[in-house]
Phi, psi and omega in degrees: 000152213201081201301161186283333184298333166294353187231030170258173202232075180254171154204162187279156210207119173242076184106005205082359145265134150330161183259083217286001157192189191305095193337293153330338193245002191260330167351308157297354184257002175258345221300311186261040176249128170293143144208160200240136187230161182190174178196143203245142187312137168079051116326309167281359188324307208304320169285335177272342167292007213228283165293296194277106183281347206279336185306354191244025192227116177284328186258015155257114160320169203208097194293169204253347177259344161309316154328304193278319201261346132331311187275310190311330172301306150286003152224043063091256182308320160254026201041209165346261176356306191298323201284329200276314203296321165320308187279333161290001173268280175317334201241359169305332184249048191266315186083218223260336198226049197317123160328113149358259185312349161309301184293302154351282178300324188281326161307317199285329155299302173327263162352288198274002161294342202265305200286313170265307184285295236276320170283334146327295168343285182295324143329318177264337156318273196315293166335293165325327198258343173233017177274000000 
């Protein structure tokens, strides 16, 4: 799998300028600045229906490997391990039979964790660190 997010041609754009080098690297130049960050449940819905078509079919199953190679996709860089552990994360609280709409919402968590809560993160790290 090969997520669409990996393939957009955005840049980052604050006011109408580019973001003039690697965001991470810019961070000292905010450091005594408050800002408040966030990120809202289904965020990621629009991009992950764009790999998983199923999420957006209420009477079609959503296969349980569409999950797994989603998630391997997005941990990619830590191979296996990362991808089992992950999916061992997501699917904990699934029990013996998951819902239809169970798998679904949980695809859809994946996506906005990877594409949105996680650079959010990373972001109030990097602040933090140079505030």
């Amino acid at each position: 799998m090969d997520p669409v997010v990996f393939n957009l041609a955005l840049s980052p754009v604050i006011d109408g300028d580019f973001i003039p080098d690697d965001p991470s690297k810019l961070f000292n130049n905010m450091a005594d600045i408050d800002y408040m960050a966030g990120v809202n449940d289904m965020d990621g819905h629009l991009f992950t229906g764009l790999d998983v078509l199923t999420i957006n079919s209420p009477l079609v199953n959503t296969p349980i490997d569409d999950v797994k190679r989603l998630l391997a996709a997005y941990t990619k860089d830590k191979g296996k391990a990362g991808a089992d552990n992950a999916y061992s994360t997501y699917t904990s609280n699934w029990g013996s039979n998951p819902s239809r709409e169970t798998i679904k919402k949980t695809v859809v968590d994946i996506g906005t964790d990877y594409i949105f809560l996680v650079p959010i993160q990373a972001a109030l790290y990097l602040h933090a660190a140079n505030a």
